[in-house]
N, CA, C and O atoms as a GROMACS GRO file, in nm:
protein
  544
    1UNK      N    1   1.101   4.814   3.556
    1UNK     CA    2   1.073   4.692   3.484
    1UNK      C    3   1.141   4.575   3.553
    1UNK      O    4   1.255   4.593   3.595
    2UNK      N    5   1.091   4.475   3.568
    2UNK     CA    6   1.127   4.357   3.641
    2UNK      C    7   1.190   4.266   3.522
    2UNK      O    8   1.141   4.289   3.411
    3UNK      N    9   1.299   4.156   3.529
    3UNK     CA   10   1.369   4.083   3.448
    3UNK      C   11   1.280   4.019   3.368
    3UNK      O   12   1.323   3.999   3.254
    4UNK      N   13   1.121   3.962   3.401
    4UNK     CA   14   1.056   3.872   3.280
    4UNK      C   15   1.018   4.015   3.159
    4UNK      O   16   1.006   3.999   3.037
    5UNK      N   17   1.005   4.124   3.218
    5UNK     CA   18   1.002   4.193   3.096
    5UNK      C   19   1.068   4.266   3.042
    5UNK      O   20   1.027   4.344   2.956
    6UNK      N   21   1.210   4.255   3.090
    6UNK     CA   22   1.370   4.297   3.028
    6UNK      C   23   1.372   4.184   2.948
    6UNK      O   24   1.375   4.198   2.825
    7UNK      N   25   1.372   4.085   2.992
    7UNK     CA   26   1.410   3.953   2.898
    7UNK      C   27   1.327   3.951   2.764
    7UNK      O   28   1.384   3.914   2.662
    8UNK      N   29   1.186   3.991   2.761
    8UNK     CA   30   1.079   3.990   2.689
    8UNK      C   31   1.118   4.078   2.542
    8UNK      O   32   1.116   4.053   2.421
    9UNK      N   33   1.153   4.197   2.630
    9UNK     CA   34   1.207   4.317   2.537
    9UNK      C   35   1.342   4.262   2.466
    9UNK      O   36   1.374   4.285   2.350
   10UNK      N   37   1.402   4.198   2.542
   10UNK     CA   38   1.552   4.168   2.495
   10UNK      C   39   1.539   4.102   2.368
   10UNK      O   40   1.607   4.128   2.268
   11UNK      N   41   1.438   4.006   2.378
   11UNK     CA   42   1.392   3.856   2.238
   11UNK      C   43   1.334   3.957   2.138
   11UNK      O   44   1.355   3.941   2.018
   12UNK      N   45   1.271   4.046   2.176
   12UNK     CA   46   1.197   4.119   2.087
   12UNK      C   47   1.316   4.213   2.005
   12UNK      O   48   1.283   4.247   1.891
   13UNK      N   49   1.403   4.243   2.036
   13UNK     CA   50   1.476   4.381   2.003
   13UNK      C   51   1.578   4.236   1.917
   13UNK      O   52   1.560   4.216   1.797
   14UNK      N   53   1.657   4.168   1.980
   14UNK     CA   54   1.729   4.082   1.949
   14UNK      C   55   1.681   3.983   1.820
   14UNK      O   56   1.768   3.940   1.745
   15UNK      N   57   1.548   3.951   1.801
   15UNK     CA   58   1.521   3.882   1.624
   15UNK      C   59   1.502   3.998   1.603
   15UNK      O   60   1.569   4.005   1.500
   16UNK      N   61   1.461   4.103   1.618
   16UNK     CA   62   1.486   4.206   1.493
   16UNK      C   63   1.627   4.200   1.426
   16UNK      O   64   1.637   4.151   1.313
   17UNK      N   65   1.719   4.240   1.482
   17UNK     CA   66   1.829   4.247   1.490
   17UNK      C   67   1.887   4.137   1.365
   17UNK      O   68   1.921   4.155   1.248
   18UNK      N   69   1.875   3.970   1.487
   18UNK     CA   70   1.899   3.880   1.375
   18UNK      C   71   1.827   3.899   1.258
   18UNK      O   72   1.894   3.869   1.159
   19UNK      N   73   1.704   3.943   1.232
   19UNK     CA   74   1.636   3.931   1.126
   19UNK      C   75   1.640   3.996   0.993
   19UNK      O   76   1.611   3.961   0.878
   20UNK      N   77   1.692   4.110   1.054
   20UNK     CA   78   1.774   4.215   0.967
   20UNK      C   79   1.878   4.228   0.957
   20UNK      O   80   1.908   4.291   0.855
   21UNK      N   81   1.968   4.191   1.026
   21UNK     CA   82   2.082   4.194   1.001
   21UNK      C   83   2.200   4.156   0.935
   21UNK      O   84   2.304   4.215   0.909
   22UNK      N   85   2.141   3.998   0.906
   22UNK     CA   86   2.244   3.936   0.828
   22UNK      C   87   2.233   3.904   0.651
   22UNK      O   88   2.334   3.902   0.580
   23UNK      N   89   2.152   3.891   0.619
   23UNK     CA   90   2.066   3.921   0.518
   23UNK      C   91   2.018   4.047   0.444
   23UNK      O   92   1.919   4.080   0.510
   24UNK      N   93   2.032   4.125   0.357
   24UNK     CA   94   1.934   4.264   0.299
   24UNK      C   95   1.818   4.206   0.284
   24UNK      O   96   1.815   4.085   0.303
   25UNK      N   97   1.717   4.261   0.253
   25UNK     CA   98   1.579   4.223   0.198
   25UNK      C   99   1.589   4.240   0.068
   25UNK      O  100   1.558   4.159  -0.019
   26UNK      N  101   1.638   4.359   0.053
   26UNK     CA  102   1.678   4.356  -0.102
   26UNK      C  103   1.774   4.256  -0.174
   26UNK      O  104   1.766   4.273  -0.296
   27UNK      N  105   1.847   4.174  -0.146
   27UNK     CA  106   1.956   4.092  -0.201
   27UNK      C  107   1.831   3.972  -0.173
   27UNK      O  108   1.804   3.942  -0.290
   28UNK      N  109   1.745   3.892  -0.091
   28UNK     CA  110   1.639   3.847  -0.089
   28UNK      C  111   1.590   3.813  -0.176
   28UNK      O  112   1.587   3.706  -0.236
   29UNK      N  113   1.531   3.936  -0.192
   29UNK     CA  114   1.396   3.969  -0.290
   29UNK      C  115   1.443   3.951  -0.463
   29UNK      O  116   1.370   3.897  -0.546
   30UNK      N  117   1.568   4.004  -0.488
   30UNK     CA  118   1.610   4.019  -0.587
   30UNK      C  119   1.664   3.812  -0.633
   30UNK      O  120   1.660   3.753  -0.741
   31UNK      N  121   1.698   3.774  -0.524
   31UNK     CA  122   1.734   3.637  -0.559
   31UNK      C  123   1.615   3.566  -0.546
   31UNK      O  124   1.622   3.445  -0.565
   32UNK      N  125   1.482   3.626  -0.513
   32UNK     CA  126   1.341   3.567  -0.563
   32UNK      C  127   1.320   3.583  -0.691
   32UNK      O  128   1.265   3.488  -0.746
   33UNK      N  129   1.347   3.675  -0.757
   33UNK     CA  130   1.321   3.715  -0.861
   33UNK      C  131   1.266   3.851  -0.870
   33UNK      O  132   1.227   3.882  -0.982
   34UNK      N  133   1.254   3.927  -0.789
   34UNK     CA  134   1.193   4.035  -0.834
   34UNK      C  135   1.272   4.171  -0.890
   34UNK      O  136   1.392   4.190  -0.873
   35UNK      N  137   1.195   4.252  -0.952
   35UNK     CA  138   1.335   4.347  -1.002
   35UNK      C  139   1.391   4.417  -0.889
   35UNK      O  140   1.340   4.432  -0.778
   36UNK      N  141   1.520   4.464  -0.939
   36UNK     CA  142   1.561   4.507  -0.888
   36UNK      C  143   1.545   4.663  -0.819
   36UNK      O  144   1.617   4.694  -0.724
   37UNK      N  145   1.477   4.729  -0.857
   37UNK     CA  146   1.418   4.838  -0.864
   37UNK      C  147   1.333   4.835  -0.744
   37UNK      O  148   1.364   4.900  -0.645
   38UNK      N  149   1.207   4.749  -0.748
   38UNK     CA  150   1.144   4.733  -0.680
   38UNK      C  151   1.173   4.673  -0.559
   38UNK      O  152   1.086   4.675  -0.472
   39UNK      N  153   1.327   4.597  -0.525
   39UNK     CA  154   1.351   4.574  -0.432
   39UNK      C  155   1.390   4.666  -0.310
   39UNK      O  156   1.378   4.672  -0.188
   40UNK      N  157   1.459   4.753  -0.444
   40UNK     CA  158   1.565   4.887  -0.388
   40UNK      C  159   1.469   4.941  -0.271
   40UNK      O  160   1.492   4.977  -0.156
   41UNK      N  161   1.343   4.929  -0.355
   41UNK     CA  162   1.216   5.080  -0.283
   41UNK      C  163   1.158   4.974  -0.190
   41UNK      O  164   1.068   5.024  -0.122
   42UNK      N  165   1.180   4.843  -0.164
   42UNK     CA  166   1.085   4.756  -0.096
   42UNK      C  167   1.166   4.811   0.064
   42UNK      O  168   1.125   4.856   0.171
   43UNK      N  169   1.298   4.777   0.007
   43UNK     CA  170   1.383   4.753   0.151
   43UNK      C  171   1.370   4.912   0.214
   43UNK      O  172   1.338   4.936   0.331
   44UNK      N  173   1.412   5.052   0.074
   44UNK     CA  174   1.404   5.160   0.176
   44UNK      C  175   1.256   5.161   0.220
   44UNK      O  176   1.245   5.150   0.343
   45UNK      N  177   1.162   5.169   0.165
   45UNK     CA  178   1.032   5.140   0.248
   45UNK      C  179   1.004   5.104   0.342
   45UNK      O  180   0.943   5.173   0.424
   46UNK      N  181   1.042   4.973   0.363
   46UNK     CA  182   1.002   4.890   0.489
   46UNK      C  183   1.153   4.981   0.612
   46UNK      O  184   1.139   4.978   0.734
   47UNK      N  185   1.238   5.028   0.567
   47UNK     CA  186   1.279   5.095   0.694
   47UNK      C  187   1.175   5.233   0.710
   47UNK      O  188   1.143   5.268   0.823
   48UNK      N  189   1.144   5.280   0.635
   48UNK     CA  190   1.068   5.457   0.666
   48UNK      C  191   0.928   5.371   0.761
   48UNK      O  192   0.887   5.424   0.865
   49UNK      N  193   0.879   5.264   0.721
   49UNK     CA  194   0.739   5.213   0.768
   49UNK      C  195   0.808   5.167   0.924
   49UNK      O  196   0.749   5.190   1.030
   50UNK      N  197   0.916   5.113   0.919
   50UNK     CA  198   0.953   5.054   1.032
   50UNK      C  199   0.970   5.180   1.157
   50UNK      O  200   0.943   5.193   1.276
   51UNK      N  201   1.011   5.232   1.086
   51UNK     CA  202   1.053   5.370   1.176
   51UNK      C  203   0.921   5.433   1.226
   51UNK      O  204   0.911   5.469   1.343
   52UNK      N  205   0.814   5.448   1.133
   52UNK     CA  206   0.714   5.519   1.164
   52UNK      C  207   0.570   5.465   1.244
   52UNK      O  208   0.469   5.524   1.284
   53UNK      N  209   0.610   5.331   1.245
   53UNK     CA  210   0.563   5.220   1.340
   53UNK      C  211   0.662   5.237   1.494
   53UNK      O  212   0.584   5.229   1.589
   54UNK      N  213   0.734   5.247   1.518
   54UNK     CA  214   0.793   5.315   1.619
   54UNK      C  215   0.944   5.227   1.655
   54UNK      O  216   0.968   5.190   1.770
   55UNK      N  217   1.022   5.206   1.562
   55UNK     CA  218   1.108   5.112   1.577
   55UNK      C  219   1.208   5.223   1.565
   55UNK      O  220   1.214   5.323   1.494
   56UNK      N  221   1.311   5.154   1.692
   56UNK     CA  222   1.400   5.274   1.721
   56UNK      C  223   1.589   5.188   1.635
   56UNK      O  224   1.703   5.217   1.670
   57UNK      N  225   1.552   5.096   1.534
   57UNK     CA  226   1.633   5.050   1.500
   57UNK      C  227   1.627   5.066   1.362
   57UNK      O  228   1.684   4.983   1.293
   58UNK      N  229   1.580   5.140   1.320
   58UNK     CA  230   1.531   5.192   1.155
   58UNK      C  231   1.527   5.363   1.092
   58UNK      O  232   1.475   5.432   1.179
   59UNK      N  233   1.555   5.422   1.005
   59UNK     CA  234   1.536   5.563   1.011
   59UNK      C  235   1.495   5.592   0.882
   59UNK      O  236   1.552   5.516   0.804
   60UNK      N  237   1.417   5.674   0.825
   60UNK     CA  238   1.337   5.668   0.769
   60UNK      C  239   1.418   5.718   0.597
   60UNK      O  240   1.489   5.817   0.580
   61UNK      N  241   1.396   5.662   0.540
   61UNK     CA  242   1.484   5.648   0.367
   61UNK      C  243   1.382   5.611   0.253
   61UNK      O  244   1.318   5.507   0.233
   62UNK      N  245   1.389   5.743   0.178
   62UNK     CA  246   1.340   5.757   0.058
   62UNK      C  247   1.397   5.870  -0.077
   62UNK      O  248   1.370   5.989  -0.092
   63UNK      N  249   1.479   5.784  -0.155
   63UNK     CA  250   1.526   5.820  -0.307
   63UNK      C  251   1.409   5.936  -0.343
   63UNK      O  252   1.407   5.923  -0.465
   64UNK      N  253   1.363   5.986  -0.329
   64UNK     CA  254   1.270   6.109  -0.342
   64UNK      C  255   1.231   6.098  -0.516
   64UNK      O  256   1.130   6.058  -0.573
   65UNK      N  257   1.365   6.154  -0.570
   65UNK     CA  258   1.373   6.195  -0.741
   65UNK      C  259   1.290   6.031  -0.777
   65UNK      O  260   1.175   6.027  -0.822
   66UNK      N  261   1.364   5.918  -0.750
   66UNK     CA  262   1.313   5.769  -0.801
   66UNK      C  263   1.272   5.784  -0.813
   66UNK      O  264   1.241   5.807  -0.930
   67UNK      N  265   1.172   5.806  -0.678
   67UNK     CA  266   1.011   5.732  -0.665
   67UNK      C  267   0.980   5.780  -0.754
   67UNK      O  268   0.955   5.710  -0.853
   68UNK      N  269   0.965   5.941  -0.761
   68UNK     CA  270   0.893   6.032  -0.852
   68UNK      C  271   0.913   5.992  -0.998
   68UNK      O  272   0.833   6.035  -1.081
   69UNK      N  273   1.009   5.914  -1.037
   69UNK     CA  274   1.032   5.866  -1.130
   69UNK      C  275   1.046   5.738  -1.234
   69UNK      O  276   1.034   5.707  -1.353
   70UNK      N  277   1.081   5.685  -1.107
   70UNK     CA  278   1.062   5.513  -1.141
   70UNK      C  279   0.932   5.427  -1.062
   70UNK      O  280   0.919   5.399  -0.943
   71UNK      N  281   0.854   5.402  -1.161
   71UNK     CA  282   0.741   5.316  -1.090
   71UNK      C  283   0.771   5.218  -1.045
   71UNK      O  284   0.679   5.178  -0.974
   72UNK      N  285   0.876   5.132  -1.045
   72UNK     CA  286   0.891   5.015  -0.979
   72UNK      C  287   0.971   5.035  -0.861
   72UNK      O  288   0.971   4.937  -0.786
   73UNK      N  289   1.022   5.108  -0.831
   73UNK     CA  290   1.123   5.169  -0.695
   73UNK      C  291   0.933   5.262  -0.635
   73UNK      O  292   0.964   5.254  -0.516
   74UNK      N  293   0.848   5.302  -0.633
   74UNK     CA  294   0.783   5.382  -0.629
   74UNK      C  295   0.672   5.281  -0.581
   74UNK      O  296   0.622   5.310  -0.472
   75UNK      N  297   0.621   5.161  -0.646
   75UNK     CA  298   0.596   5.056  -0.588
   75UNK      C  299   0.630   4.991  -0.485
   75UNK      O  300   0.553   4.971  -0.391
   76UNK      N  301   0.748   4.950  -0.489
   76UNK     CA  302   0.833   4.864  -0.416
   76UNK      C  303   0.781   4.967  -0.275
   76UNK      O  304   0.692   4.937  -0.195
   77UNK      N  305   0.848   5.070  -0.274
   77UNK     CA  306   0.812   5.138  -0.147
   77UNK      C  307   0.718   5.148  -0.055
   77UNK      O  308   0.740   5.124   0.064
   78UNK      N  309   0.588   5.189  -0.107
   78UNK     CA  310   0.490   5.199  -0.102
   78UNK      C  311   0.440   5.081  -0.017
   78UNK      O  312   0.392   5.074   0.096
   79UNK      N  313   0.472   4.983  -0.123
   79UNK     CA  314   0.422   4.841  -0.069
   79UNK      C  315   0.449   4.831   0.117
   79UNK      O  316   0.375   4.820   0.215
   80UNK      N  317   0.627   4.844   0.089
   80UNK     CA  318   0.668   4.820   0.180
   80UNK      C  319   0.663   4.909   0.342
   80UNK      O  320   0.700   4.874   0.454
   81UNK      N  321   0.610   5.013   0.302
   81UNK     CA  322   0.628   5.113   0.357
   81UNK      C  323   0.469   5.083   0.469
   81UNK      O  324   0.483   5.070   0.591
   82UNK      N  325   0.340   5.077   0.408
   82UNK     CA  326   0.240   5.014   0.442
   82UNK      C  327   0.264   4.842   0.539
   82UNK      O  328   0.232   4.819   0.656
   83UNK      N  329   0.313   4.770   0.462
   83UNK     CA  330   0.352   4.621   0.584
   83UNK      C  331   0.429   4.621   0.667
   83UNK      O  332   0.436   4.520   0.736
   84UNK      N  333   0.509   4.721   0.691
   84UNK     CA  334   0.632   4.732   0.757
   84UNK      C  335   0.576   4.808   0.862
   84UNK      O  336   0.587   4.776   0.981
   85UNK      N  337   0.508   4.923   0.814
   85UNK     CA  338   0.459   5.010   0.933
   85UNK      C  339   0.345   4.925   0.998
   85UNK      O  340   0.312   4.959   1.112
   86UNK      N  341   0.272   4.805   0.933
   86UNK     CA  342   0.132   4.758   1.041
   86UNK      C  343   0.216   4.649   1.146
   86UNK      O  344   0.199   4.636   1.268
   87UNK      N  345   0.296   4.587   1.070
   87UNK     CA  346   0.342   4.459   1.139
   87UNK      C  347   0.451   4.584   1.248
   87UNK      O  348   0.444   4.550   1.366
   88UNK      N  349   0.534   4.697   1.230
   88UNK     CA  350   0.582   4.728   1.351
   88UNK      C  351   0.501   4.776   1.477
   88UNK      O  352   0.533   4.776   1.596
   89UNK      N  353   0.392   4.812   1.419
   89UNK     CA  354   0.290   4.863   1.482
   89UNK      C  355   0.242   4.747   1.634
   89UNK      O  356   0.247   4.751   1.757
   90UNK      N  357   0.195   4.646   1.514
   90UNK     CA  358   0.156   4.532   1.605
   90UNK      C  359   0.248   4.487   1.698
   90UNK      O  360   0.205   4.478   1.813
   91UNK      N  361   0.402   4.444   1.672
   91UNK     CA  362   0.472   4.445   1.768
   91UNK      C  363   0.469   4.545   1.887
   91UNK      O  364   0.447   4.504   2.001
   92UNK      N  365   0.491   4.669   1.862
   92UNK     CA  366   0.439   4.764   1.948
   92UNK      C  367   0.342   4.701   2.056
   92UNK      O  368   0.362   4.663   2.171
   93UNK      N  369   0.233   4.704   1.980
   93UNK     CA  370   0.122   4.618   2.066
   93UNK      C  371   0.138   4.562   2.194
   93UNK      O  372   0.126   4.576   2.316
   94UNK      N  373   0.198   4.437   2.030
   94UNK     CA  374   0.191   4.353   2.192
   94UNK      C  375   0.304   4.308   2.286
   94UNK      O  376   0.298   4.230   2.381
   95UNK      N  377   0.412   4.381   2.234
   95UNK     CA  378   0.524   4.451   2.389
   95UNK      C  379   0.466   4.499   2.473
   95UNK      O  380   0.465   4.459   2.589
   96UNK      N  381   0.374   4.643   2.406
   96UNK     CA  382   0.290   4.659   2.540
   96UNK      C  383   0.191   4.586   2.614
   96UNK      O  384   0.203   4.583   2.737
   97UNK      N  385   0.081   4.515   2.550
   97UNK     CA  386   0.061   4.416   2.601
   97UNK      C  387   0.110   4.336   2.715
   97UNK      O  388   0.041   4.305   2.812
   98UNK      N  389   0.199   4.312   2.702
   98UNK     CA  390   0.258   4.223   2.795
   98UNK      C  391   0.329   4.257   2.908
   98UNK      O  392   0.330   4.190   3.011
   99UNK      N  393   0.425   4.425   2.880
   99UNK     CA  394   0.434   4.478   3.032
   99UNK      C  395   0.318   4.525   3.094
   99UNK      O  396   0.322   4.535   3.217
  100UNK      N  397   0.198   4.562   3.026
  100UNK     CA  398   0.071   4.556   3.093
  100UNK      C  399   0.021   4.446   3.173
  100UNK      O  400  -0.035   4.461   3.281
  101UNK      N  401   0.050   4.295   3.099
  101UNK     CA  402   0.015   4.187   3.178
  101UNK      C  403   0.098   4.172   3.293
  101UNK      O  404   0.034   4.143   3.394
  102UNK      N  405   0.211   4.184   3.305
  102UNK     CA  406   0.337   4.135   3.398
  102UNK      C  407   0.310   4.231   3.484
  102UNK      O  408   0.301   4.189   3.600
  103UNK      N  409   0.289   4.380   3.467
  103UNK     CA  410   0.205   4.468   3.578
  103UNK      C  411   0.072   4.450   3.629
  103UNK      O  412   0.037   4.504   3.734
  104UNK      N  413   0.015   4.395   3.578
  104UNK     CA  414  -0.113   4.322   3.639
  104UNK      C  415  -0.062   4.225   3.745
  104UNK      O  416  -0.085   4.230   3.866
  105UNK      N  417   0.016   4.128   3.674
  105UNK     CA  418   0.027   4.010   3.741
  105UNK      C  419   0.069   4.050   3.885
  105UNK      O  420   0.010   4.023   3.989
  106UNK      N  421   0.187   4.120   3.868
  106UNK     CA  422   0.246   4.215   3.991
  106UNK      C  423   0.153   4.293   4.092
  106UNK      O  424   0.180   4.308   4.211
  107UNK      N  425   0.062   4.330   4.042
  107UNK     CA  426  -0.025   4.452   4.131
  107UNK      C  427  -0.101   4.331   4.220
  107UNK      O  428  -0.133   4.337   4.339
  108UNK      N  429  -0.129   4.180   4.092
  108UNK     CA  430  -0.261   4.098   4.173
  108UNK      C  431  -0.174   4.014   4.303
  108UNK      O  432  -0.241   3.997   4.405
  109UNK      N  433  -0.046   3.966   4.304
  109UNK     CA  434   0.045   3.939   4.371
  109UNK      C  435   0.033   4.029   4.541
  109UNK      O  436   0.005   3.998   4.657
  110UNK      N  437   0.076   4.155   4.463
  110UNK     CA  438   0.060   4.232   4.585
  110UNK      C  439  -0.047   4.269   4.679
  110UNK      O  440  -0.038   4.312   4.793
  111UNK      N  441  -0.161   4.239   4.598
  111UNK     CA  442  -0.295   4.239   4.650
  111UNK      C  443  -0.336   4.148   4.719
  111UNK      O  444  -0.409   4.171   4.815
  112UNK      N  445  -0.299   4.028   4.687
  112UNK     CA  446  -0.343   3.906   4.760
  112UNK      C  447  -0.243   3.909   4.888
  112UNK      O  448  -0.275   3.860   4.996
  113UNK      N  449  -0.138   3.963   4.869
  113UNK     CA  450  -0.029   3.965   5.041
  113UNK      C  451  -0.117   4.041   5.062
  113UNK      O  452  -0.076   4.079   4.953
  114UNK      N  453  -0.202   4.109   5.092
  114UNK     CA  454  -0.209   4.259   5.138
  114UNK      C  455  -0.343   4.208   5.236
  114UNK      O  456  -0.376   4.221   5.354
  115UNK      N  457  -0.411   4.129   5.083
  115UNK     CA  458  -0.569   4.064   5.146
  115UNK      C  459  -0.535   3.970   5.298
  115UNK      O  460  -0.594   3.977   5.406
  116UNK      N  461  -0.409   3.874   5.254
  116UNK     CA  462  -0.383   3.775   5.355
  116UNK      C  463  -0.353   3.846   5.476
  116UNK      O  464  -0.416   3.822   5.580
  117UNK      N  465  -0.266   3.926   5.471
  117UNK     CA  466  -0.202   3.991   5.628
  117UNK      C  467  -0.384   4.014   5.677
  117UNK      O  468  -0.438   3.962   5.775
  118UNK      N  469  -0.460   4.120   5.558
  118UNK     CA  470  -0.575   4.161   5.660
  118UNK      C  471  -0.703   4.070   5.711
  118UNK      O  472  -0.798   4.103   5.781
  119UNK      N  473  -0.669   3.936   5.647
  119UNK     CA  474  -0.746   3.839   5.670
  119UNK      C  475  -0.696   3.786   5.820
  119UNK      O  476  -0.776   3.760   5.910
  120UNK      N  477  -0.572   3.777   5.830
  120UNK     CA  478  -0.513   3.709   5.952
  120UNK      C  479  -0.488   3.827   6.074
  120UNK      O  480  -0.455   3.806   6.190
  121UNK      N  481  -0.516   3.961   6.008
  121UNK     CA  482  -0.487   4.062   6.176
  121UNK      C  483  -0.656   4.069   6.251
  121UNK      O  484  -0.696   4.085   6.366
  122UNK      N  485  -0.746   4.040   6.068
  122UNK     CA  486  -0.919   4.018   6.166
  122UNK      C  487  -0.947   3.879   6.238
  122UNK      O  488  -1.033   3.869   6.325
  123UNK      N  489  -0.866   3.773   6.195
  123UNK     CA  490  -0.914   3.669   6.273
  123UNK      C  491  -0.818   3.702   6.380
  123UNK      O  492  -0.858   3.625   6.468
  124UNK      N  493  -0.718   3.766   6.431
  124UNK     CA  494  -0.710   3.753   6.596
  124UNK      C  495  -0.742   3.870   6.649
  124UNK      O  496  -0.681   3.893   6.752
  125UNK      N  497  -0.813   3.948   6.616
  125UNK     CA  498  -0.930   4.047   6.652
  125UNK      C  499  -0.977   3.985   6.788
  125UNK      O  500  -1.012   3.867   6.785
  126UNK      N  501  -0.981   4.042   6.884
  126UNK     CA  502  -1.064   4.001   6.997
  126UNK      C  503  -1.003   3.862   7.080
  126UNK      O  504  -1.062   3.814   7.177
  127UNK      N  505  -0.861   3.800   7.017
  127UNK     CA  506  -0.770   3.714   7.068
  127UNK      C  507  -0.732   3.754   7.136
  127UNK      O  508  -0.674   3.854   7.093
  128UNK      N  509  -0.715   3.739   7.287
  128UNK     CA  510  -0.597   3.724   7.389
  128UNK      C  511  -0.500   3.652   7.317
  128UNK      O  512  -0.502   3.533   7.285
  129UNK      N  513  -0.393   3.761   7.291
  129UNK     CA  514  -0.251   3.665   7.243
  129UNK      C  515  -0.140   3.713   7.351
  129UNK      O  516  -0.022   3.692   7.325
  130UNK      N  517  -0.182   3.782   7.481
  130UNK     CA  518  -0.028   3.815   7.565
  130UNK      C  519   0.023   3.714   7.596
  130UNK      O  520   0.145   3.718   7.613
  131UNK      N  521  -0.039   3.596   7.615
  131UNK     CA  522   0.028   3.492   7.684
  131UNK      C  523   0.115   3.426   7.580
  131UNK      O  524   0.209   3.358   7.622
  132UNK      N  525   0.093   3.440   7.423
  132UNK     CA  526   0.170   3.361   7.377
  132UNK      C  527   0.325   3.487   7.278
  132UNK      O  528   0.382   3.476   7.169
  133UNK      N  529   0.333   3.563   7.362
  133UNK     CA  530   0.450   3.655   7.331
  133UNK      C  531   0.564   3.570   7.418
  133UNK      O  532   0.667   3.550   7.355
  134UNK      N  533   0.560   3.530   7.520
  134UNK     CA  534   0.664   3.452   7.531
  134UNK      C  535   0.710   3.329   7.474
  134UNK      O  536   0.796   3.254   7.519
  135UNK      N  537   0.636   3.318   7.359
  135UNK     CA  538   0.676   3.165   7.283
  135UNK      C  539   0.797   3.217   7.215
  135UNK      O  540   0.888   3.136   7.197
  136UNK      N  541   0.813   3.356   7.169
  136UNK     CA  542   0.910   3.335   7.047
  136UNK      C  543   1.051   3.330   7.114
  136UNK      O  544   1.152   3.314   7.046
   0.00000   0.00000   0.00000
């Protein structure tokens, strides 16, 4: 991997980080107003979705007995568990995406040196150049 897509990864890994980190979702959500219950199951949710979207900064958490028991922790989850896993998903994406592009960009780079050298060894094709070896 070349530095524009270390750096790329870095912004990407790094607002997660900030984004989660300083803040709960649940302390959030609950100072929105929502119950508390449902926050509980929002936040473990959105880590099991996060995780299963492929985020290596999340591990997967679920109150089992709750859910089975409390509809609003059982909700909350659910919910979260579904947005958490599409939106990690999409990130996924388009990280990849983009070391795909930056390897493109790279391959077309190298292609065009490659075209130029063979553009310039056919135009002195059939050049007498001994005489000008003593220039250098």
């Amino acid at each position: 991997m070349n530095k524009s897509t270390l750096a790329l990864l870095s912004v990407v890994a790094l607002g997660h980080v900030l984004l989660t980190g300083c803040v709960s979702q649940r302390d959030t959500m609950i100072s929105q107003g929502y119950p508390q219950a449902y926050a509980e199951g929002f936040d473990d949710g959105c880590h099991s979705g996060n995780n299963a979207g492929g985020s290596l900064f999340d591990q997967f958490k679920k109150d089992v007995r709750r859910f089975e028991t409390d509809k609003e922790y059982a909700q909350g989850w659910s919910d979260a568990y579904k947005q958490c896993e599409s939106q990690q998903l999409a990130i996924q994406r388009q990280t990849q995406l983009s070391i795909e592009q930056q390897q493109l960009n790279q391959q077309k780079k190298l292609n065009d040196q490659k075209q130029k050298e063979q553009l310039e060894k056919n135009a002195l094709k059939g050049v007498n150049t001994k005489g000008l070896e003593s220039i250098k």
